[in-house]
N, CA, C and O of each residue as an XYZ file, in Angstrom:
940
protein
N     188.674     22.116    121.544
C     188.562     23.569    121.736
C     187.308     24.081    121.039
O     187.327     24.325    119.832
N     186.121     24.259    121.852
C     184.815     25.426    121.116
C     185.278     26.492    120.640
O     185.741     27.453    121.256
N     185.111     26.277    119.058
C     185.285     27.290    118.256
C     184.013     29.040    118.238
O     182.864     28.962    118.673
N     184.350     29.815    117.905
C     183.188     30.317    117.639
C     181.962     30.522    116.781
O     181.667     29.526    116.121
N     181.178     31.571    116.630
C     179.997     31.187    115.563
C     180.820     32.097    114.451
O     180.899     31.848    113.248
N     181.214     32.841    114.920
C     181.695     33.371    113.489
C     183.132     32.745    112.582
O     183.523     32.986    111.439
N     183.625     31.931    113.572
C     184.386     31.268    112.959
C     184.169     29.733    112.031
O     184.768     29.191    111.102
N     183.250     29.492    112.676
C     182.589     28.227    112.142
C     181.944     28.595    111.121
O     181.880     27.842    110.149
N     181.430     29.627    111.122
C     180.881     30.410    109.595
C     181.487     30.364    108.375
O     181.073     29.942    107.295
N     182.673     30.925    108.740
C     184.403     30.902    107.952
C     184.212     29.804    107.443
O     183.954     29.675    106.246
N     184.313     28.766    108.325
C     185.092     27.468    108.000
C     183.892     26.852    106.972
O     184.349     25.897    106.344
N     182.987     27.040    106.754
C     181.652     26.966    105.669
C     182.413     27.572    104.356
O     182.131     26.989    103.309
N     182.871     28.109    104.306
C     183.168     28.949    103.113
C     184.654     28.572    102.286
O     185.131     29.015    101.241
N     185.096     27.632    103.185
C     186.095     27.114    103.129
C     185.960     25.195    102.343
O     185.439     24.261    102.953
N     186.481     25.110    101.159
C     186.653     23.497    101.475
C     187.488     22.875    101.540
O     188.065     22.689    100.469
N     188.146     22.092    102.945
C     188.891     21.911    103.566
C     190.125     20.813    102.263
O     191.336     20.598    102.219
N     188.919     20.402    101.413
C     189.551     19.406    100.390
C     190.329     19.472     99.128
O     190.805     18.733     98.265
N     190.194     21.060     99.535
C     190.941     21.420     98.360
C     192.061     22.253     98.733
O     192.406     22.811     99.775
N     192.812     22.108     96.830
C     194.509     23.020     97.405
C     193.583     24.020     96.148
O     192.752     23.547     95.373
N     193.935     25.247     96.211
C     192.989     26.686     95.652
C     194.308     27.191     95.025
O     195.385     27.269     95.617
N     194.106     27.465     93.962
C     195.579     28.320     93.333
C     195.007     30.004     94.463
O     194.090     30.476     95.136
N     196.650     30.300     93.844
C     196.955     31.505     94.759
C     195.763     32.692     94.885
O     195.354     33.035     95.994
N     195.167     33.376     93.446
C     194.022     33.905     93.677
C     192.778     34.043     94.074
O     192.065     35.024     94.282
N     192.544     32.274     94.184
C     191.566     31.932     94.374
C     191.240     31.865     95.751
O     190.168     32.150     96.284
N     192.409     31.408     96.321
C     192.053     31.115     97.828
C     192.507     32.859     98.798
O     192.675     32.923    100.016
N     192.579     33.722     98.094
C     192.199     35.176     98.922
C     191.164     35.653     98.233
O     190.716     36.790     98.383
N     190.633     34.614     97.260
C     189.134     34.889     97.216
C     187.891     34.463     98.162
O     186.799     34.905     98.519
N     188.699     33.366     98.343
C     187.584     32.855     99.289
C     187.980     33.448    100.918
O     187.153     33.438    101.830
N     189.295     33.916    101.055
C     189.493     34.821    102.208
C     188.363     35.832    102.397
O     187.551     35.621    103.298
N     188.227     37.063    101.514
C     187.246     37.929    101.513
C     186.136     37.297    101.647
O     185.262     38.105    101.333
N     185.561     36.097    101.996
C     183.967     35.650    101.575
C     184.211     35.165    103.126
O     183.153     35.164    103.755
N     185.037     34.868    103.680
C     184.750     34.463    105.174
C     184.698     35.237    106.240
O     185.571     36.105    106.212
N     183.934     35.265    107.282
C     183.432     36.419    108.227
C     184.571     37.252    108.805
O     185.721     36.965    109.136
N     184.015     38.138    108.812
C     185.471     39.365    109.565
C     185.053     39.536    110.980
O     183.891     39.615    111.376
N     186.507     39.602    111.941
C     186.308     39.847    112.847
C     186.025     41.260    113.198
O     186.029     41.995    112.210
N     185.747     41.927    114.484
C     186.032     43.287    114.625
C     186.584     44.228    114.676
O     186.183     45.368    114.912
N     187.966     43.690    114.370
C     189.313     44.466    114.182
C     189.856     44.098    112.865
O     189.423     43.169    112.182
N     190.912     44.946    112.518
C     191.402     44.809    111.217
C     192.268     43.973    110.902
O     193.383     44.318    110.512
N     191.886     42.704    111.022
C     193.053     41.341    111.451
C     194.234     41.361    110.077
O     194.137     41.819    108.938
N     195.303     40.669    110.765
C     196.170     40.672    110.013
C     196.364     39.200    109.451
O     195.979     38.205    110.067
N     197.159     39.155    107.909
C     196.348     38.132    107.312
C     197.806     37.317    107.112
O     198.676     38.035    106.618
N     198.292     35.697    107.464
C     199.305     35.229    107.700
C     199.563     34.258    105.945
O     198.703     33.961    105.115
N     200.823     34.039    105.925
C     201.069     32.934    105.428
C     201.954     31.996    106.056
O     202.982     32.408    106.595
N     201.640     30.699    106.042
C     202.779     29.667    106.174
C     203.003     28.946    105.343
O     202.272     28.724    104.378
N     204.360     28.313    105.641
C     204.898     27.604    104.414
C     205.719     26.438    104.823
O     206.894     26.742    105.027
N     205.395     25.054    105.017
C     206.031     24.050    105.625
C     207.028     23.697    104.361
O     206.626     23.313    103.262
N     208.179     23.868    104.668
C     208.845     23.522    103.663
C     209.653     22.038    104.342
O     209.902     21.602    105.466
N     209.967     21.407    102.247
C     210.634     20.078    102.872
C     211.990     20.274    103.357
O     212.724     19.935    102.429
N     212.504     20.554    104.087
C     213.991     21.207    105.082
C     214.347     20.839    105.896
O     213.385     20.963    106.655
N     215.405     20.232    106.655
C     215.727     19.586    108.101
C     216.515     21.225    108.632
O     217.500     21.732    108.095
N     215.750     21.781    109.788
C     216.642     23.161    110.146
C     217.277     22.752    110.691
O     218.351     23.318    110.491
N     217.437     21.495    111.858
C     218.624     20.965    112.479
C     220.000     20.772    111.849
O     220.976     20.555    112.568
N     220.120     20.864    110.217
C     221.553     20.805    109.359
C     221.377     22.469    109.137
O     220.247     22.940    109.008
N     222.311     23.134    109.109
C     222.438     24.303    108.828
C     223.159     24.862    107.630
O     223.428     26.028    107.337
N     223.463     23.432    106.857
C     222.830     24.045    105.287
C     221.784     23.450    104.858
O     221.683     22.992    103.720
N     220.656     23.387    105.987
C     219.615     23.411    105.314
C     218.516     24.454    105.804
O     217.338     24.097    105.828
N     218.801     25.447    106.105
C     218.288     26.763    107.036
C     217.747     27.653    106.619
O     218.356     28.637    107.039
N     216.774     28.019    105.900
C     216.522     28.730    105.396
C     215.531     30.371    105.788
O     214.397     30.422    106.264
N     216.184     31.230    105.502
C     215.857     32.869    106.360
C     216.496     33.805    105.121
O     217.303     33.487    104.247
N     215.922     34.896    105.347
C     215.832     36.202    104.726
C     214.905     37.308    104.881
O     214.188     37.416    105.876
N     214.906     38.099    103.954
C     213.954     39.225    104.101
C     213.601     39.973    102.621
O     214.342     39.867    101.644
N     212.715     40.518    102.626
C     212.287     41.138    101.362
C     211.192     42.340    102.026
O     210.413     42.278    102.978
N     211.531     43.467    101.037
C     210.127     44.529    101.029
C     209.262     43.857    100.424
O     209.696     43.143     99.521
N     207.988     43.839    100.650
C     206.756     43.567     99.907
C     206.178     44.653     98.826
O     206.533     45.792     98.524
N     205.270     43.904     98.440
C     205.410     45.377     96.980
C     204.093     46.114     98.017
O     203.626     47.182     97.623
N     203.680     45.647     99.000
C     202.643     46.296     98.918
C     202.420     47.255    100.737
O     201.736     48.141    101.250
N     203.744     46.108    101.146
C     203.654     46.649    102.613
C     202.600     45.563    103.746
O     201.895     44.730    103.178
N     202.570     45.611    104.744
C     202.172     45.100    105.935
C     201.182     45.403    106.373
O     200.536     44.569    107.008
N     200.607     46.976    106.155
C     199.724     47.701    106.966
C     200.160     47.902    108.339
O     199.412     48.656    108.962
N     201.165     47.442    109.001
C     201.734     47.616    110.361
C     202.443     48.807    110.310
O     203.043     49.396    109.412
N     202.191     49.067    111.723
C     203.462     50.475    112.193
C     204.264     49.861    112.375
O     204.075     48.706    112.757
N     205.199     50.238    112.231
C     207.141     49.431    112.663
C     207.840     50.463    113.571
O     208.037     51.604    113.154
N     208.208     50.090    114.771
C     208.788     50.821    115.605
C     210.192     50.572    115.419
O     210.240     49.349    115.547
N     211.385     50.973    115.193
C     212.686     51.097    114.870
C     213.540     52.084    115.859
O     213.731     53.268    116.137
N     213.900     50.805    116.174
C     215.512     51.077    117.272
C     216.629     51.036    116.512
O     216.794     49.883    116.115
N     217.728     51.998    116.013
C     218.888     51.990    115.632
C     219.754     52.731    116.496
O     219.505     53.771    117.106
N     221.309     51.731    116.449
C     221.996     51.643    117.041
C     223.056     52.181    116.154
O     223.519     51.564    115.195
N     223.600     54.004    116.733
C     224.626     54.773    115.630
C     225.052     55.818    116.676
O     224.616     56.023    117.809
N     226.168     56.508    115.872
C     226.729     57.460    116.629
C     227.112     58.412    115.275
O     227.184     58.053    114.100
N     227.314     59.648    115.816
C     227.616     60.608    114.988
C     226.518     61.026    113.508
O     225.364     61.456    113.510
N     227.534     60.655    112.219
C     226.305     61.281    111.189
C     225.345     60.324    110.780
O     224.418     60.680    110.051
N     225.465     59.061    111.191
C     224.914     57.841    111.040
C     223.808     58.160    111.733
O     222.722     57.918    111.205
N     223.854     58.779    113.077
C     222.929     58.840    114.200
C     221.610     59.928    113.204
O     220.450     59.725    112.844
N     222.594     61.096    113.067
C     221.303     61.865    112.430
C     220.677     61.453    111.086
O     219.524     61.802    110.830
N     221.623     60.496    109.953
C     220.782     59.938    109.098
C     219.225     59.291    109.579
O     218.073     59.559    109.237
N     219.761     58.410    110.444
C     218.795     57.373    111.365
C     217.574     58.174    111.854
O     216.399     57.822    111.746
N     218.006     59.225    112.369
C     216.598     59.913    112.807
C     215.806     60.892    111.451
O     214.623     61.216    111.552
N     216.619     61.264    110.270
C     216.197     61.689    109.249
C     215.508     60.388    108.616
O     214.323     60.487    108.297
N     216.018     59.463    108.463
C     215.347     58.311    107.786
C     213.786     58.135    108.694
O     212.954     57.438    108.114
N     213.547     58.472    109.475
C     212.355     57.950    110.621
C     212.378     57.022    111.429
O     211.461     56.374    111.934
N     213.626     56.963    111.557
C     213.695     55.761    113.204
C     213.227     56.578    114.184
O     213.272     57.808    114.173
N     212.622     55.639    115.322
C     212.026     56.043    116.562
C     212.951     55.753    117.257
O     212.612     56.345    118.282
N     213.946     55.252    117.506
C     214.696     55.614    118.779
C     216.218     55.441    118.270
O     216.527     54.498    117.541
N     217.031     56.288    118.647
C     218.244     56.061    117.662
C     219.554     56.597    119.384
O     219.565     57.540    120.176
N     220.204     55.650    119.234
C     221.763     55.859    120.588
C     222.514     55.633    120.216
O     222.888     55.606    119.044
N     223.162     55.294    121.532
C     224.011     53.987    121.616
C     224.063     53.350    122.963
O     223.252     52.548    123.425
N     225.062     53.794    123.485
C     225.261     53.123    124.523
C     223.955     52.943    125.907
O     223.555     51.967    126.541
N     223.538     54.711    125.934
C     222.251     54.975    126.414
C     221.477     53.722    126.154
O     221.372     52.912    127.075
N     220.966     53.496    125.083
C     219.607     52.560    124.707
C     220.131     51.277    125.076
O     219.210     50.557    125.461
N     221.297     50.681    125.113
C     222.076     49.847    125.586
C     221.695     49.749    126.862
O     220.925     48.811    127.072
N     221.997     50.450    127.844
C     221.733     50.619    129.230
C     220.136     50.324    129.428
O     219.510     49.331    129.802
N     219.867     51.268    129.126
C     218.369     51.269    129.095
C     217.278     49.797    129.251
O     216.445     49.622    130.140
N     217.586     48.902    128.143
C     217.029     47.687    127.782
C     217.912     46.789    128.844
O     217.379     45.774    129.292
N     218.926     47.050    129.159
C     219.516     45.737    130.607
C     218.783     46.182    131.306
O     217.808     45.546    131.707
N     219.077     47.579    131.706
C     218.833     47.926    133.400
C     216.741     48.035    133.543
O     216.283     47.499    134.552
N     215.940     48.544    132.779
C     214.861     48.463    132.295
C     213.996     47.600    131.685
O     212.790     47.838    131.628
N     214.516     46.590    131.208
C     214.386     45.875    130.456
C     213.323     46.272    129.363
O     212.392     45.541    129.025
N     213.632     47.761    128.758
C     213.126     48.222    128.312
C     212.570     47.386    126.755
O     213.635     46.787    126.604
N     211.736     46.930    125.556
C     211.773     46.777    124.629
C     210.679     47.588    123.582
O     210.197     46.834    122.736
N     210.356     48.582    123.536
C     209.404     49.610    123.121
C     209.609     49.455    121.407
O     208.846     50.247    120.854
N     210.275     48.802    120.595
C     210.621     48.677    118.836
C     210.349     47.711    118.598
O     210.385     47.001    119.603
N     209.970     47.047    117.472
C     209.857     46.123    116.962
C     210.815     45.377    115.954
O     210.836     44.195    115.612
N     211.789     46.707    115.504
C     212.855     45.962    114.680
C     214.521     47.075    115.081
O     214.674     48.208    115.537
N     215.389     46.082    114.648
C     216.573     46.996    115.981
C     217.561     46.865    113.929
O     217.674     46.057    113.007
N     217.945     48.112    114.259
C     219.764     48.291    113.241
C     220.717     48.718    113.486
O     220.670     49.644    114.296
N     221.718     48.424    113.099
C     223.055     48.772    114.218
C     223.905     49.226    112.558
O     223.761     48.728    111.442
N     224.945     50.568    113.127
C     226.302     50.085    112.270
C     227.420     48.974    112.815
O     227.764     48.797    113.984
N     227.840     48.346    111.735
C     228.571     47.865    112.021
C     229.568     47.815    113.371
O     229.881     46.904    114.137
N     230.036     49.734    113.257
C     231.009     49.967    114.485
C     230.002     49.391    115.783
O     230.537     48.923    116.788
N     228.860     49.453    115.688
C     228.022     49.497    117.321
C     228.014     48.250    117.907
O     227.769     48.159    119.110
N     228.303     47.031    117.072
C     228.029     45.576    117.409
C     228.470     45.467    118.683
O     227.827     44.805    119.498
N     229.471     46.018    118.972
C     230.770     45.539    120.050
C     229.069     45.643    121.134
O     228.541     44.612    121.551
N     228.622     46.705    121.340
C     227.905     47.490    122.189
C     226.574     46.599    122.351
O     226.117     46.299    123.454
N     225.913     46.149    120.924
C     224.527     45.242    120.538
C     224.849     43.828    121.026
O     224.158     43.175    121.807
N     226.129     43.405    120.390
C     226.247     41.870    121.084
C     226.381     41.538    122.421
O     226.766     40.416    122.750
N     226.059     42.532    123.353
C     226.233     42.505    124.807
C     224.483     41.822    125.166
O     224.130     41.072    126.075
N     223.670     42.448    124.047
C     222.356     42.235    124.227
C     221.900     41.080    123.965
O     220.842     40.765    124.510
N     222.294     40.509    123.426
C     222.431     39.121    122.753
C     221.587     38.248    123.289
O     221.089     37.421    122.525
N     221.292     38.225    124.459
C     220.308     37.185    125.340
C     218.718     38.118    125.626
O     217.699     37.520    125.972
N     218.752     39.437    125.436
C     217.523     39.908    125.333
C     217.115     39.525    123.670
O     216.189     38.780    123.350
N     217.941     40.148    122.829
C     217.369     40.503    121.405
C     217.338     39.280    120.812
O     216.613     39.167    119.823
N     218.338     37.765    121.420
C     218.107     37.238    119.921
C     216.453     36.192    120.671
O     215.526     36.458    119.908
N     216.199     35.699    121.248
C     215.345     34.933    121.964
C     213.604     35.774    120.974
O     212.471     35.307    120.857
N     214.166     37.002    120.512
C     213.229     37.802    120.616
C     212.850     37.584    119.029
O     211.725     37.401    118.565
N     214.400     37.671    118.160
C     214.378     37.570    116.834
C     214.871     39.202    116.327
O     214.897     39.550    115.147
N     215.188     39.953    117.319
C     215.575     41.033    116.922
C     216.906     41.755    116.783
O     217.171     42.873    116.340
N     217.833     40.579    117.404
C     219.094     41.104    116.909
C     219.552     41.333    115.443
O     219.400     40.558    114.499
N     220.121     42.510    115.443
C     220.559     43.001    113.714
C     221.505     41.705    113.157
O     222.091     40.794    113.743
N     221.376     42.031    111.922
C     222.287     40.566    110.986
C     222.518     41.061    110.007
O     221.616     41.565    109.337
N     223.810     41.072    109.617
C     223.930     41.994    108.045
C     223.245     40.930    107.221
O     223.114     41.441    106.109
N     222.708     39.625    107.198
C     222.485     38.941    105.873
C     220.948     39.500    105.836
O     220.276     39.350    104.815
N     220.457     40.106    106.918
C     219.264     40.907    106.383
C     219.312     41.849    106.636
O     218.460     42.302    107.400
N     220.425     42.722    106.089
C     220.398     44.282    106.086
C     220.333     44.858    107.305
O     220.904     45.948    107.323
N     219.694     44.426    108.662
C     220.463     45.017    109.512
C     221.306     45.752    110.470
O     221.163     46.564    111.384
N     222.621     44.858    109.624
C     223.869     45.010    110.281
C     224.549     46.227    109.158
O     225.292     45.606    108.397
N     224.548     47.534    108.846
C     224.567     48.448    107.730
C     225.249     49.837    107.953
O     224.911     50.488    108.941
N     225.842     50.147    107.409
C     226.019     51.402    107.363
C     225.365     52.471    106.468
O     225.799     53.623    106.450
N     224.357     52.090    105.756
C     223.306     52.394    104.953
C     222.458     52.445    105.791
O     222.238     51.278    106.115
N     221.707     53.241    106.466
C     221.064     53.496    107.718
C     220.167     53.714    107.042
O     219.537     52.672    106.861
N     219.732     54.560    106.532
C     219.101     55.632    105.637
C     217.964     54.502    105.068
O     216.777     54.522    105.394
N     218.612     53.468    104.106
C     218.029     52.745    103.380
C     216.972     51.604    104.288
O     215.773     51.349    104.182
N     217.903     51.160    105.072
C     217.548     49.782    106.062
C     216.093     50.251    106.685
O     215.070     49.604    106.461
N     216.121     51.930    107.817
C     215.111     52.237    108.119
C     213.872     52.303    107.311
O     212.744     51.972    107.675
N     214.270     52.815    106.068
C     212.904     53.564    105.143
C     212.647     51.737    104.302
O     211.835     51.899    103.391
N     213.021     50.457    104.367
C     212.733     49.433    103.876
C     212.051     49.042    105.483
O     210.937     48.662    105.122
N     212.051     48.949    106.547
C     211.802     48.162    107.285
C     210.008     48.764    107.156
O     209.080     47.972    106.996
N     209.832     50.162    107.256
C     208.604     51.626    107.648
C     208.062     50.820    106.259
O     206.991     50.244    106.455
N     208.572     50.689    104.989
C     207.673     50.151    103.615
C     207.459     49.226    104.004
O     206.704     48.728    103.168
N     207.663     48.219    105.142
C     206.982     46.843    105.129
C     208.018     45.646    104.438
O     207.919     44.823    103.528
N     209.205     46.114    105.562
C     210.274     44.431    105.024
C     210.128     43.614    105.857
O     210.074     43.899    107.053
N     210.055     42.705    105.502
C     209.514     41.373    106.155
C     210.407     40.413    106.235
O     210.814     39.974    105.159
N     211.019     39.758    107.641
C     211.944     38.908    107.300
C     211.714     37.718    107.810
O     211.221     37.774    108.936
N     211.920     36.469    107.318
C     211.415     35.120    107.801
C     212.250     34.095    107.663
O     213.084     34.213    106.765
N     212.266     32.904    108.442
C     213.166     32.379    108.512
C     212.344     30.785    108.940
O     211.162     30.860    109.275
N     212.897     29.656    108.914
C     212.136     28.647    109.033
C     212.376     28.236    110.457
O     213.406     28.474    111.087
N     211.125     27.478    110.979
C     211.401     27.187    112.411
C     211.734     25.827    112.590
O     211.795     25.198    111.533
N     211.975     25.169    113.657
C     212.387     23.639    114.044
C     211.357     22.830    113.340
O     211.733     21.837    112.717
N     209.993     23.175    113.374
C     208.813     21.956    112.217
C     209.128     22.375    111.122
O     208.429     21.950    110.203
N     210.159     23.257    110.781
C     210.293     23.231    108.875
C     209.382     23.996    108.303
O     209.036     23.768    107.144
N     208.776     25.170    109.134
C     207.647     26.079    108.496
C     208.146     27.819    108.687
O     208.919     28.177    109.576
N     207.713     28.485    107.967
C     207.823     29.655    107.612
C     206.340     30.159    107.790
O     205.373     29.836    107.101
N     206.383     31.313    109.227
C     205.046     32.167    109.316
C     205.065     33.874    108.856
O     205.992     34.537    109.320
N     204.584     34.209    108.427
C     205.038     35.435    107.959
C     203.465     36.024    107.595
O     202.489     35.593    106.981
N     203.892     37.539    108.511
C     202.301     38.734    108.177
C     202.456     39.075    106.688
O     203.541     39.612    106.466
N     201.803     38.943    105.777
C     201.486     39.463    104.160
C     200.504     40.908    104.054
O     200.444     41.561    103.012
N     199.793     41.261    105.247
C     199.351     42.600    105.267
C     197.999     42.506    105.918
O     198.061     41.665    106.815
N     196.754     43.061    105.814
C     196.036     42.849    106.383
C     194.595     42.797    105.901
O     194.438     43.408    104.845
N     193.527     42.241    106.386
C     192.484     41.469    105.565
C     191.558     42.994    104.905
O     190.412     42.806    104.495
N     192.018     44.096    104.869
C     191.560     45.225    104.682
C     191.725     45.809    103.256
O     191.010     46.584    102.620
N     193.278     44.991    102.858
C     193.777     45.253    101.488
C     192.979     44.511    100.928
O     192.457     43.510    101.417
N     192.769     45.114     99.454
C     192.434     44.427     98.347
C     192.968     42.850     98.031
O     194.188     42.742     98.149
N     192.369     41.807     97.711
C     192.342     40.609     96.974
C     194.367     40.815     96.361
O     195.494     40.405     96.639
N     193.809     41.519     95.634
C     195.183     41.902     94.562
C     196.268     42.459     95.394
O     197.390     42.289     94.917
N     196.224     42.917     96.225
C     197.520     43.378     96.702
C     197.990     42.339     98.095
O     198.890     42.404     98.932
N     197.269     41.729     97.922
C     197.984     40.551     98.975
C     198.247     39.391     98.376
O     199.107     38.606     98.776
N     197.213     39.139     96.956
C     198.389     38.223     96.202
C     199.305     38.471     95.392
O     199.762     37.679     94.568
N     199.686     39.750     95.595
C     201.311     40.501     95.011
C     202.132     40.174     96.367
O     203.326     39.898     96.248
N     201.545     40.194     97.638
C     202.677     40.356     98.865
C     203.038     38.675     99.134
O     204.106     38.286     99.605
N     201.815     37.719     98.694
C     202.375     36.032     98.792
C     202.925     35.930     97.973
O     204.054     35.539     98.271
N     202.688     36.171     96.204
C     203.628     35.574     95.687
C     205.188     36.219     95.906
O     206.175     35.504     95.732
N     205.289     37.447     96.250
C     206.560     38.106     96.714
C     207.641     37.170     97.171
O     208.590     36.625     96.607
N     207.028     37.176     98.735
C     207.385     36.074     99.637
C     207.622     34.759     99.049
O     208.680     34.144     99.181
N     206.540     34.319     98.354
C     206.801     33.063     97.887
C     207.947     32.434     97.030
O     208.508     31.339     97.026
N     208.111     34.141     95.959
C     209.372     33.909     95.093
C     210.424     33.925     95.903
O     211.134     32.959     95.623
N     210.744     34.376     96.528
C     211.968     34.672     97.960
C     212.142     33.450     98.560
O     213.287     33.002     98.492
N     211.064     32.584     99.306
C     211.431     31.360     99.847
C     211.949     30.445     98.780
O     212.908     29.685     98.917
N     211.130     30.613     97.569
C     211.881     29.753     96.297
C     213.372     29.515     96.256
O     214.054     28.502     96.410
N     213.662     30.807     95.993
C     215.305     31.300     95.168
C     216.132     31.168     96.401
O     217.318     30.906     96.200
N     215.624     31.338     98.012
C     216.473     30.762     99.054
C     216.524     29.287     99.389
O     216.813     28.830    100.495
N     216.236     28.653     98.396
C     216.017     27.084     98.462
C     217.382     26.681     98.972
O     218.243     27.425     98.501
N     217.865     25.758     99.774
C     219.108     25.299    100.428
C     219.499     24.564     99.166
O     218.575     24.360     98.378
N     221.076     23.995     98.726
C     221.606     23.028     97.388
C     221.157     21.894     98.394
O     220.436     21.123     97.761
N     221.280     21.519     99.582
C     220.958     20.555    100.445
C     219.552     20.059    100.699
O     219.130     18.997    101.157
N     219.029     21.023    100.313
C     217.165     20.205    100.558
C     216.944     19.641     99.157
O     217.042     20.145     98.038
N     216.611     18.410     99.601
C     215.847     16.491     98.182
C     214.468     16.833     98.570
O     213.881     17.381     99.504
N     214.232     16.321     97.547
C     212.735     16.291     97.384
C     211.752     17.333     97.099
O     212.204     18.351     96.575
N     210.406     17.283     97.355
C     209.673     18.658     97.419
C     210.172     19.352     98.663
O     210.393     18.970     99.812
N     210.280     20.595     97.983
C     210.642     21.712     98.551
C     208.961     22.265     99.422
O     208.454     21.762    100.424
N     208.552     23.198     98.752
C     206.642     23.199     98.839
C     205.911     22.152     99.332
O     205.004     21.666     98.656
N     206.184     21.745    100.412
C     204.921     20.869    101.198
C     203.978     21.255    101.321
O     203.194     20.593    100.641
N     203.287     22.368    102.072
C     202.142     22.753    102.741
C     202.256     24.252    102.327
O     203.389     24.726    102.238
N     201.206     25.011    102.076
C     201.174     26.486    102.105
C     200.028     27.060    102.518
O     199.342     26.937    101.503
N     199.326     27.623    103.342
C     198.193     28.200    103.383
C     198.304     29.543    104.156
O     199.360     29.793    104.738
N     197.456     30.263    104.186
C     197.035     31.383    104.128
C     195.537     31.439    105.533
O     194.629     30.611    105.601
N     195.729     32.681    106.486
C     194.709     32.618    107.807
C     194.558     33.776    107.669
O     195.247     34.443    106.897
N     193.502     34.310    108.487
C     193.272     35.972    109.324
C     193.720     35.468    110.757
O     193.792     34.265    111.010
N     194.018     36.462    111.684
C     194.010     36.476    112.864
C     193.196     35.279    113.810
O     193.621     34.641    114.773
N     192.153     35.252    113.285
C     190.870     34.904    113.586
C     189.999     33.885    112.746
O     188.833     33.584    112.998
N     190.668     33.471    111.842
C     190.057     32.322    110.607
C     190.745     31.481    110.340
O     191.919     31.406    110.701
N     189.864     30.289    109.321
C     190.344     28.819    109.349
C     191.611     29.156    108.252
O     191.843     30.211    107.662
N     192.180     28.140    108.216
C     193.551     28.485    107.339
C     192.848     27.779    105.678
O     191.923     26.977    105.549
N     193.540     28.318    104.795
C     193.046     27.982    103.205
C     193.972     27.751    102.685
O     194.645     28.736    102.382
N     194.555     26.284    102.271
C     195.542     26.007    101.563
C     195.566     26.316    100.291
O     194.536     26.515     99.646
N     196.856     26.391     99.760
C     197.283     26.844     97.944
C     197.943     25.452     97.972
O     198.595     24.785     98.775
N     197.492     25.335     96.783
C     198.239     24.276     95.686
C     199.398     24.880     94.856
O     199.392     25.625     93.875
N     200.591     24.202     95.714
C     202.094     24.916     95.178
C     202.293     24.696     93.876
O     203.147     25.386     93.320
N     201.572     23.717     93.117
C     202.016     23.223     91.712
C     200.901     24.820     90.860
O     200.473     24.595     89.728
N     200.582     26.162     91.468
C     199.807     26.666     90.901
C     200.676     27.711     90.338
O     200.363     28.314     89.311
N     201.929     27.974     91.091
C     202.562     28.486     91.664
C     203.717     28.713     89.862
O     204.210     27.837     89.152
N     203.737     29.648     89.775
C     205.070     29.091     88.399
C     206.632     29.102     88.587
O     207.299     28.434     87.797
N     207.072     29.603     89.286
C     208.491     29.487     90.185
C     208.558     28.226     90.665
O     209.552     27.522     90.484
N     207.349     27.776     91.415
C     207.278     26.095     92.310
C     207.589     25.075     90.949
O     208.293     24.077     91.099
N     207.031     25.405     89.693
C     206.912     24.765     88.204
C     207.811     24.699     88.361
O     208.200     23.759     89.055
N     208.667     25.557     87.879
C     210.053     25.697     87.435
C     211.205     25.286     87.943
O     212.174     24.954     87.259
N     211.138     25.287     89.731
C     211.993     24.914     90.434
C     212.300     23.431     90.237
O     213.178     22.888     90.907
């Protein structure tokens, strides 16, 4: 695959041979060429995990201290005073059954993150073959599935982030965007990072922290050295 010139630029600034403790290597982020848009800046995390055992599965969510830089479009699923919390909190689209309809018969999907009360499931699990394929069906183990409406919306708008590991045993997750400061995106990895820690499965041997690095939209990836890490120490 012909790369480009400005990416090959990047990859100069980069040495491929090294693992960079955490500050260092969104130092050398800022020193590699920017694209023309305000790219958003990833982490992954190959962890040592078989997801095929499902206690060895590892998913959750956390606010970041610093946020995403993304708009979050929010679909909640309520009725009555729940409904008007939901639209006081700043959800963009708040029903029930309506928005239900809507997304079969339309196949409408205009949100990016969906919350239900509890009572609404009956109504959400009908959706089940649109939302989960998607990653957006509600789950109380990440908040969710709530009757705390109020809270769930105004954490998702601050930038909650939820991640979960895929079939290669890796964790991709947006940390914010190459626009923030140095410092506030290595407050939003190590965030994340402490979170994948403390969700460690009792079932995963060995190193946990295989692989970790850090991309733009548009740039070469820059690995961290997990032993830089003091939670990775400790674990």
């Amino acid at each position: 695959m012909a790369r480009s010139k400005r990416y090959r630029a990047s990859l100069e600034q980069v040495d491929r041979t090294r693992l960079y403790p955490l500050p260092d290597a969104f130092g050398v982020l800022e020193q590699t060429s920017a694209a023309k848009f305000d790219e958003s800046v990833d982490l992954a995390i190959n962890l040592g995990v078989d997801p095929k055992h499902a206690d060895q599965m590892v998913r959750g969510a956390i606010v970041l201290p610093h946020g995403t830089g993304r708009s979050v479009r929010i679909l909640v699923f309520a009725k009555g005073e729940k409904e008007r919390e939901a639209r006081e909190a700043g959800a963009d689209h708040v029903g029930a059954e309506d928005l239900a309809k809507k997304i079969t018969d339309e196949s409408w999907l205009d949100f990016d993150r969906v919350i239900a009360t509890p009572d609404m499931m009956g109504v959400v699990g009908k959706l089940g073959k649109v939302l989960g394929p998607r990653g957006l069906m509600p789950n109380p183990k990440l908040g969710t599935v709530t009757m705390d409406v109020t809270t769930a919306v105004r954490e998702q708008k601050a930038g909650k982030v939820e991640y979960r590991v895929d079939k290669a045993g890796i964790i991709h997750a947006v940390i914010g965007k190459r626009s923030f400061d140095a410092s506030k995106l290595v407050d939003n990895a190590a965030a994340l990072l402490g979170a994948v820690l403390r969700a460690r499965p009792a079932a995963a041997k060995g190193i946990y922290l295989k692989k970790i690095s850090i991309s733009t939209t548009m740039g070469p990836g820059i690995r961290i050295d997990p032993n830089s890490l003091p939670e990775a120490q400790a674990a």
